[in-house]
N, C-alpha and C positions, 0 to 999 in steps of 0.2 A: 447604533452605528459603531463599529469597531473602531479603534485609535489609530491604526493604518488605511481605512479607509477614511479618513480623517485627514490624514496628510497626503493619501492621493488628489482627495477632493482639494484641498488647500492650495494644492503645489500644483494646478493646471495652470494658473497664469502664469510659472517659471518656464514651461516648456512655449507656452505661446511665444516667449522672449527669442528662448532659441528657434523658432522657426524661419526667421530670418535670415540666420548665419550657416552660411553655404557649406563650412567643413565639420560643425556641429549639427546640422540640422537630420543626423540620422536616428534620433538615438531614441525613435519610437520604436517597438517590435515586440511584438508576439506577448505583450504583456494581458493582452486583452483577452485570450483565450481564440479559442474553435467551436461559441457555442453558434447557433443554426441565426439565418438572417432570412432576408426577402430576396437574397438572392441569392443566385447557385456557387454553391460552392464548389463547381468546377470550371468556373469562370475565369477566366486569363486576362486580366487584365495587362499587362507588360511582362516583359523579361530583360534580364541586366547579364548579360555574361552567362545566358541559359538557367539564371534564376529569375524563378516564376514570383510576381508578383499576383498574388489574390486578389481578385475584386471582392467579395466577399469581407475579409478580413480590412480590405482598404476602405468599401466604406462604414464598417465600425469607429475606425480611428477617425474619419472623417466628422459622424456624427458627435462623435464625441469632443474633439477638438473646434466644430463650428458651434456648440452649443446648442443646438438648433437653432442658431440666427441667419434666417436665410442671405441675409445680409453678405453673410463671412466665408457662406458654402464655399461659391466658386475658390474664393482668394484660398483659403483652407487645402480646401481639394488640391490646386497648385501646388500648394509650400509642400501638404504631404509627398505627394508623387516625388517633389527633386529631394524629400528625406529619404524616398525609398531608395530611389537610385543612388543618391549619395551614400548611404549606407552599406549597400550593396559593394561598391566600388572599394570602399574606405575598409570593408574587413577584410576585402582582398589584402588591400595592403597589409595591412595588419599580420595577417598570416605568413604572404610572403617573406614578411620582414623579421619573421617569430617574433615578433612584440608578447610578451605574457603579462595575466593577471593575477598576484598571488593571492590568496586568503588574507596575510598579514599587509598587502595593500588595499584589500575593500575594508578591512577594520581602518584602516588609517584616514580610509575616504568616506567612509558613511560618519566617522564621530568625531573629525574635524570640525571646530568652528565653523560657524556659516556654510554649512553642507546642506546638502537639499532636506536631510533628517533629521539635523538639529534644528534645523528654521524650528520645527514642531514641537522639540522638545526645550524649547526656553523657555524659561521662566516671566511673564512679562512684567515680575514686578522687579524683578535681580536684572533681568538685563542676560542673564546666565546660563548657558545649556546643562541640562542634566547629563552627561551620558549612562549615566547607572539607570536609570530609566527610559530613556531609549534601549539598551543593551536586553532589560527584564521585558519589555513589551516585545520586541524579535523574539526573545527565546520563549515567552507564554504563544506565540502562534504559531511558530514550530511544535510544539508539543501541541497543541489543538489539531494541525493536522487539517486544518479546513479551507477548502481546495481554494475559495475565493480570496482567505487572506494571503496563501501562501501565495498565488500568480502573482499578488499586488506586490510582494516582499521580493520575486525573481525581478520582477519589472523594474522597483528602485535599484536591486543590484545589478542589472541588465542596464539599465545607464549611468550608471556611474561605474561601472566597466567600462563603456563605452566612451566618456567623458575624459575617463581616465591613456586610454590605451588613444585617443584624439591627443594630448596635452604631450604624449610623447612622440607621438609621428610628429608634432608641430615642432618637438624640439629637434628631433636627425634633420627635419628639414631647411631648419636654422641653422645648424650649427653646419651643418654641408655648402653654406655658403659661401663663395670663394669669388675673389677678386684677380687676376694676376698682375703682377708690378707691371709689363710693358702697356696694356690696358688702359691702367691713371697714368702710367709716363704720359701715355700718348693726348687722354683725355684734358691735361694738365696742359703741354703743350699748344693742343688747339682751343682751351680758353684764353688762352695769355696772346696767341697769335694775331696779328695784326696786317693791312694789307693797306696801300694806296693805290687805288686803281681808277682810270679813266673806262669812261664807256657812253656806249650810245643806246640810245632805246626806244623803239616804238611798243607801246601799250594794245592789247589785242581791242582797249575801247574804244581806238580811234576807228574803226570799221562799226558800222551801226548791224547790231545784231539781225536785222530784220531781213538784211544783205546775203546773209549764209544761212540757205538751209541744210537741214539736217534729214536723211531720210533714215529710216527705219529699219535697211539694210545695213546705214552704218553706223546705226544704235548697236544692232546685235553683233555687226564686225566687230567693233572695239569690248565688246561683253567678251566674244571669244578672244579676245586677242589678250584681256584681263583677266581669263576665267576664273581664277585663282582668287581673285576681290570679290567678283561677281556670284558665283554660283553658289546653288543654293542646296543646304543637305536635305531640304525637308520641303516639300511640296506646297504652298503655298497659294491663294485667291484675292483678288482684287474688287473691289465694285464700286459702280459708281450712285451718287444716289439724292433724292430730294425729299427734305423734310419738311414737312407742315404744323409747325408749334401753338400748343396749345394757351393761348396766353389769353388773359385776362381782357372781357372786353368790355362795353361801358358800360356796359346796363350790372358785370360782374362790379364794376369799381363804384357806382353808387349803391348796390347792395351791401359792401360793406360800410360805404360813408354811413346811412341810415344804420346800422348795426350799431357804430361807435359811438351814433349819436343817443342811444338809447344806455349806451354804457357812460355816455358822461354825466346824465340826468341822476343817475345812481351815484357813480362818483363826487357830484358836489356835494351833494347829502351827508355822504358816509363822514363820519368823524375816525374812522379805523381802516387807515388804506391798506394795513396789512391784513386784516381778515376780508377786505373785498378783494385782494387779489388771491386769499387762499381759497376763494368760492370761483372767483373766473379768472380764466387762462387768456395770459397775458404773451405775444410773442418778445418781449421787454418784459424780465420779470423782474419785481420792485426791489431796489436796491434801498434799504430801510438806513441810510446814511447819509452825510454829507460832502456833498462830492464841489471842489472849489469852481468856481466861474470860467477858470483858464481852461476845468477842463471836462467842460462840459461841450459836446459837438454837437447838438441837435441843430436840423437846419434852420428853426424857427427861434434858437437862443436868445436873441434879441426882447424878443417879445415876451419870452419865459420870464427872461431876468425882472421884466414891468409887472410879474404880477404878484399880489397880493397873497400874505398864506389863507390858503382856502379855494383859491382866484382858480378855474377852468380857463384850459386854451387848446381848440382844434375841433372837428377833427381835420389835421393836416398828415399830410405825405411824408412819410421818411422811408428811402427806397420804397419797399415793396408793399409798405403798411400802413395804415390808419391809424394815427397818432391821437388821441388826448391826454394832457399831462395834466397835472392837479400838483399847484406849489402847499407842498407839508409843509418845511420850513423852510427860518433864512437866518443863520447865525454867521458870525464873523471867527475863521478858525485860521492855524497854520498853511502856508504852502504846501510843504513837504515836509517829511517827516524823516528821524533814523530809530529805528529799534533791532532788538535784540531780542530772540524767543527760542524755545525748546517747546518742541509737540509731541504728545502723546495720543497717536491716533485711535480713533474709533473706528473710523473707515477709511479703506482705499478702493481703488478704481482698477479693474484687471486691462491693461494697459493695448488688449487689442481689439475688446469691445466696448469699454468706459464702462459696462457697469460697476456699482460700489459691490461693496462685499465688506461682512465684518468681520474685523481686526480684533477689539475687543470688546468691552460691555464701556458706559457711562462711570459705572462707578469704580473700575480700573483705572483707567485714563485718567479719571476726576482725583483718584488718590493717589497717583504718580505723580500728576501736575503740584498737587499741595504738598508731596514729600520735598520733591526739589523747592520745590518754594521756599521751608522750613530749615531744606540744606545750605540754600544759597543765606538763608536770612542768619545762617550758627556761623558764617565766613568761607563757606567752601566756595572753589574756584567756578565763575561760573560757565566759563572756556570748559573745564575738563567736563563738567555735567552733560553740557550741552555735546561733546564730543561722541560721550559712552553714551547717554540716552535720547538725544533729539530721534524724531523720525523723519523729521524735513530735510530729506537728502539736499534738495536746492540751496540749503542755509546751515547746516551744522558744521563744514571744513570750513566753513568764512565764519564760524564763532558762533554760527545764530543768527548776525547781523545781515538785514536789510537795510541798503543804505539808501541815502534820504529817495523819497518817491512820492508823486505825488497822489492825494486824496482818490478813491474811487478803483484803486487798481488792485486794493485787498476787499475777499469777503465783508462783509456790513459790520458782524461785530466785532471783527478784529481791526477794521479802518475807524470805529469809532473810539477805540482805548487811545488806535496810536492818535489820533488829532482832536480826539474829545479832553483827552486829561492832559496836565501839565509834564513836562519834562523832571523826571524822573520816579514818574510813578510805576510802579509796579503792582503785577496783578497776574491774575488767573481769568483766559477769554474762553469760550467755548465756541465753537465754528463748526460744519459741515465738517469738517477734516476729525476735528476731536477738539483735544485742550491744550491748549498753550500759558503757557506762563512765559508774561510779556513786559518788558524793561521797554522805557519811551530815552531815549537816551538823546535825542534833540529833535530839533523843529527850526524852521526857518520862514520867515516871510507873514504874511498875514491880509487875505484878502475874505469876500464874502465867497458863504458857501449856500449851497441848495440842498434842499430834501426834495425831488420830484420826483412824484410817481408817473409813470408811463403806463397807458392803458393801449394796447398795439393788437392790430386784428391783419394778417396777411389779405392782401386783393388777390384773393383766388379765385381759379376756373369753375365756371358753372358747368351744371351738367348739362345745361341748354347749348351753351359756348362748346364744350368738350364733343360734342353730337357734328353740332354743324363742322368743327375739324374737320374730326373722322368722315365724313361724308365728301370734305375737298377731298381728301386722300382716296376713297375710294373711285372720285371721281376721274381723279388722277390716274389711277389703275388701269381704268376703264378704256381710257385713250391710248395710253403705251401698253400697249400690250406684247410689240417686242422690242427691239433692240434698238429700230429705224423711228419707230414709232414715237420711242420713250425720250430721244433725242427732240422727234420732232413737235412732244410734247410739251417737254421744258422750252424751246423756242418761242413758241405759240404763246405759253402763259410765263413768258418774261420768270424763270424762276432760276434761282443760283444752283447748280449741282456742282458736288463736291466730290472728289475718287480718293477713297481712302487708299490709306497704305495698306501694307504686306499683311496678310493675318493668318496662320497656321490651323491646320482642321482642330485645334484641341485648345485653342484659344477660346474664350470669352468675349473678349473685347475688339472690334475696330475701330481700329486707327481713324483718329478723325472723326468718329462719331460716339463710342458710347460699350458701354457691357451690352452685348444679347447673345445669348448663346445658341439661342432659336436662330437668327440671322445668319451666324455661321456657320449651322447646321445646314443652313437654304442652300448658301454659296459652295458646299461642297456636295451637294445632291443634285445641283443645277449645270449648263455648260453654257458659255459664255455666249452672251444677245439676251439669255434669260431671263425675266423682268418678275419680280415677288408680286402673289397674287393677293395677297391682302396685304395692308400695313404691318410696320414693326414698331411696336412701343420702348423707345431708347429717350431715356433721361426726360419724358414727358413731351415728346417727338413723335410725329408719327411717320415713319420713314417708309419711302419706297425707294425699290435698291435694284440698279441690274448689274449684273455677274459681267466684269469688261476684259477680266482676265485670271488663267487658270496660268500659273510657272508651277512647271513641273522641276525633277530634280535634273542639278544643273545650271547652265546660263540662264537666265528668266528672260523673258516674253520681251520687246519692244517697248510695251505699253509700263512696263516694271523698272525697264534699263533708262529709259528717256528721262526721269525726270531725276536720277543718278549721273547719267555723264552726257547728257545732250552739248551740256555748257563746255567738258572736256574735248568731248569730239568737234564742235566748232571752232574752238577755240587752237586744235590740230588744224585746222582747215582756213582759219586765220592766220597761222603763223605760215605756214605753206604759200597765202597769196602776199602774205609782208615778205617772205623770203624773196621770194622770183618778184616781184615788182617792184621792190623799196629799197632794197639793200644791194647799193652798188659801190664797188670800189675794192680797192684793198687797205686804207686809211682808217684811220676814225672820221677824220675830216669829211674822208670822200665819203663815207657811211652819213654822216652827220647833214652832209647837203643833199645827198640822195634821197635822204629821208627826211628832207626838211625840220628837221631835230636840231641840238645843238651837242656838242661834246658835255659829257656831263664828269666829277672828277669825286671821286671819295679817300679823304684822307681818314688815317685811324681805320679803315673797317674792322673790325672784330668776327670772327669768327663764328659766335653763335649771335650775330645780327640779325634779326627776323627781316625789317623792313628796307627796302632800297629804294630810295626817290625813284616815279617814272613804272616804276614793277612793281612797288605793294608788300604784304607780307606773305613770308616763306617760299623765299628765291635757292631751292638748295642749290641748282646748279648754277648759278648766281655765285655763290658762295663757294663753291668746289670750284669753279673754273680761276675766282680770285687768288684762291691760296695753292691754285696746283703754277711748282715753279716753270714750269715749258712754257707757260702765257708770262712768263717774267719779261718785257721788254717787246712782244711782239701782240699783233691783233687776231683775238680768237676769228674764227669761221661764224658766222650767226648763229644763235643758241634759241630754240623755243622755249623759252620758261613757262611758268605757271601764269603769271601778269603779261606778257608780253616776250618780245624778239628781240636779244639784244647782244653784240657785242664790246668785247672789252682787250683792255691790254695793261696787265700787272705791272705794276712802275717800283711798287717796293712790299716785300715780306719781311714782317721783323717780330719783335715780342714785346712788350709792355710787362713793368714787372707787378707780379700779381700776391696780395695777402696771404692766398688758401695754399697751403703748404702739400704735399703731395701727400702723410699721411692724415689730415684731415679732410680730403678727396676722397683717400681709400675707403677712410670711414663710413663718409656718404656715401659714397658706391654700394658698400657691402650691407649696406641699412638699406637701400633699395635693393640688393638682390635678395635677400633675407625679406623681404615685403611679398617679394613676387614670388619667394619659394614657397611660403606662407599658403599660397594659394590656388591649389593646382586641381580644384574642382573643374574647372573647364578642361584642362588637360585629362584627367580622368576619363572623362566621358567622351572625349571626344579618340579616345582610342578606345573606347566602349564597345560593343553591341546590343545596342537598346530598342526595343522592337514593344513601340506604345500606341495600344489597341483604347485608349480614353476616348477615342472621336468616335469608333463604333458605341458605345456604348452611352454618352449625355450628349 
């Protein structure tokens, strides 16, 4: 394998990082080539601004980026798509902007410290980048000429272009950020502003909801009346639906009792709890330490603590498993602990599928650990070592130090240096992670500790159990077969259905129930009464689903808008019969008896006040009517608020004098508009032309 394909392969979990960050996440492209796939390569998958998007070429980068873990497809598949378009979008600007890339900026960006191409080229025992050998491996594959390494060589220079020519659009649009003085004058003002105002108020909860209905005509009035909140760019489906879960039943839950009982017969015996659990799989897998009393949770604790080393106990329940524990030991150790450590790892974990992957060999790591050892042991600082060579990001800016914690919450043989030895011993541990070289720098407390092994077998579905499900389910089918039916099925057999939310044809997932991408394929091939003619397998579910509603683009459907503003439109329709019935007079007084209320009085109000006794939080007009001065001395007209109906009359406006100085306002302002300039992928797209053909095709 080539030393560049070397550091493609290495440097995939850096890109997994960026797939999440929405102004970065373009910066995969055409590094993969144009050779031949399973599918046609005149396929269209999207277009961005009249740029065509491949299917073809999108799912190379797909299979490549999900690993093959079917797991990851879907999520993967996603993240690529808004890479494509966002990248799309993002060179526009670029160009528009004439942003350039010189030759004497990709040198400065590929052989920079900590560049995605020196990660490769450090030395792991200096700590140190070479760039003279980074430099002569680029220029021996230029001269080779061989087509596979050079694509891989355009690709890292293809994103760090890209990377590059991102970090400066991010800066025009920083620096373009702007505050104007009348702005914070004014902002400055209405936090300092202050009101005394009397008022009266009836709350919309004194009418019992059950009183006002709502019809479905004026669900969709108020949609149009809001359209601007409500409507929707992208066509969208509904359904309503009932599951039949596959859960363990009793004849499953004594098939595993008898299991564990046959694992405990084994376990008393064994004198080597660690090679019996390296021979059977444990859902508890043995933690070869001692972990103190306080913190130990098992729900049978009690009875653990009574036994004997050697002594069986179970099998019993913890949540979902069959429990036998077998007491190893019982020593008397510290509470909690503080140390200090530097790591040299052997493995890391690629941070969006957990697999490990290796870092270095044993006897790297092992001879790193005993160098610093020998360093620390000639008087070197152990602060700077731990600085330039720890790899425990979690712990190398705080020194290395973990500060005190208790027993059980580190790996086995690293919990067993910090609370097995004395206060101030030092050593070299070796863990899952790699090697540490490990200071005990103090201890506190001192109760008993346990060595338990846990032998745990999950109560899972049979395939007896999993059968008779599916057979309700089908039975279920059988009876709703449409719309009328399916209702008057769920009736009949007493069962809870559930209407999901909103789901778009190129979604995965529904709202409220689960990932299936078959189910949303149904809901967009089906028209509403529709009822699924077999089951759907969602999170171990066997779901049956009818189609309740199709919102097309636009204001959405009744069945969409209702469970949105049913509560705002009654709540219109309550303040309207509080108006004309309750509110009489021209007084506070006379409002106050009218409404069987009393005059209510607020001194101090503040301006950005959320709550007002009687109305609840986020009264703005509440709040606007208090500090507009024409209500200074007289009684507003009644006001619909958000909480309730109520009027007032402003008694005094004044200011309170306030700390925040007007340019440390400005500051904060322009930190928050500098946040939001930051970030204008929505804005992008949503002045786009984006035309995404994903739902014809998965």
């Amino acid at each position: 394998m080539s030393v560049i394909q070397s550091i493609r392969d290495r440097g995939t979990w850096i890109i997994f990082i960026l797939l999440g960050l929405a102004l970065i996440a373009f910066i995969l492209q055409d590094g993969l080539g144009k050779q031949g796939s399973v599918f046609s390569n005149n396929s269209t998958l999207g277009k961005v601004n009249g740029v065509t998007i491949d299917r073809a070429e999108f799912e190379k980068k797909v299979e490549l980026y999900s690993r093959g873990n079917a797991a990851q497809y879907e999520q993967t598949r996603t993240q690529l798509w808004d890479q494509e378009i966002n990248k799309v979008l993002l060179e526009e600007e670029f160009e528009a902007l004439g942003l350039g890339f010189s030759d004497k900026q990709l040198n400065e960006e590929l052989y920079k410290p900590g560049s995605q191409l020196m990660q490769q080229f450090t030395d792991p025992k200096t700590g140190f980048p070479n760039v003279d050998q980074a430099k002569q491996v680029l220029a021996q594959i230029k001269k080779s000429k061989k087509a596979e390494e050079l694509k891989q060589v355009a690709e890292l220079v293809n994103v760090t272009r890209l990377q590059t020519l991102n970090n400066k659009y991010n800066a025009i649009l920083s620096q373009s950020a702007y505050v104007p003085k009348w702005l914070v004058e004014k902002q400055l003002s209405d936090n300092n502003s202050i009101a005394n105002v009397s008022y009266v108020a009836v709350p919309y909860n004194t009418i019992a909801d059950s009183t006002v209905k709502v019809s479905d005509d004026e669900i969709v009035a108020y949609g149009n009346k809001h359209a601007k909140q409500y409507e929707k760019e992208e066509e969208t489906r509904i359904i309503k639906f009932v599951s039949f879960d596959a859960q363990p039943s009793k004849s499953d839950s004594q098939a595993t009792y008898a299991k564990l009982l046959t694992y405990k017969q084994t376990l008393e015996t064994t004198a080597d709890a660690e090679s019996f659990f390296a021979k059977n799989n444990s859902s508890l897998p043995y933690f070869n330490g001692y972990i103190s009393k306080s913190q130990i949770n098992q729900p049978v604790k009690d009875s653990l603590f009574k036994l004997s080393v050697g002594q069986t106990y179970g099998p019993y329940i913890d949540g979902n498993n069959y429990v036998v524990a077998k007491m190893v030991g019982i020593k008397t150790m510290p509470d909690s602990a503080k140390v200090r450590h530097i790591l040299f790892k052997t493995k890391d974990r690629d941070p969006q599928t957990g697999q490990p992957f290796m870092v270095r060999d044993d006897s790297t790591a092992k001879h790193l650990a005993d160098t610093v050892m020998m360093d620390i042991a000639k008087g070197k600082s152990f602060d700077s070592l731990c600085l330039a060579k720890s790899e425990d990001e979690g712990s190398k800016d705080k020194k290395g130090i973990y500060d005190y914690f208790p027993s059980g919450r580190m790996v086995a043989s690293f919990n067993e240096f910090c609370f097995g030895k004395p206060v101030g011993s030092k050593g070299i541990v070796q863990t899952e992670f790699g090697y540490h070289y490990i200071e005990v720098l103090g201890q506190k407390g001192s109760q008993t500790a346990y060595n338990i092994a846990y032998m745990a077998k999950p109560i899972t579905v049979s395939n007896e159990t999993d059968v008779n499900v599916k057979n309700q389910a089908s039975t279920f089918i059988a009876k709703a077969g449409s719309g009328k039916s399916f209702d008057e099925a769920i009736t009949k057999d007493k069962m809870n259905a559930i209407t999901s939310g909103e789901f778009k044809k190129v979604d995965a997932m529904v709202p409220s129930l689960g990932n299936n991408r078959n189910l949303v394929r149904w809901a967009y091939e089906s028209s509403v009464g529709d009822v699924t003619k077999s089951y759907f397998d969602v999170n171990n579910k066997y779901v049956v689903a009818m189609l309740v509603a199709i919102n097309k683009v636009g204001v959405p459907s009744a069945t969409t808008l209702r469970p949105l503003v049913e509560n705002l439109v009654r709540n219109e329709k309550k303040a309207k019969q509080i108006i004309e019935t309750k509110f009489k007079g021209n007084t506070l007084e006379a409002f106050a008896t009218s409404t069987g209320t009393v005059v209510q009085k607020l001194d101090s109000l503040q301006f950005s006040q959320p709550f007002i006794p009687a109305l609840g939080n986020a009264e703005p007009k509440f709040i606007g009517a208090a500090f507009n001065a024409s209500n200074k001395g007289k009684v507003t007209e009644p006001i619909a608020g958000n909480g309730g109906v109520f009027v007032l009359k402003t008694d005094l406006i004044g200011a309170k004098p306030s700390a925040l100085t007007i340019d440390v306002l400005k500051q904060q302002l322009l930190q928050s508009v500098k946040g939001s300039a930051s970030n204008i992928s929505a804005g992008l797209r949503k002045a786009a032309t984006i035309k995404d053909n994903r739902g014809d095709f998965y």
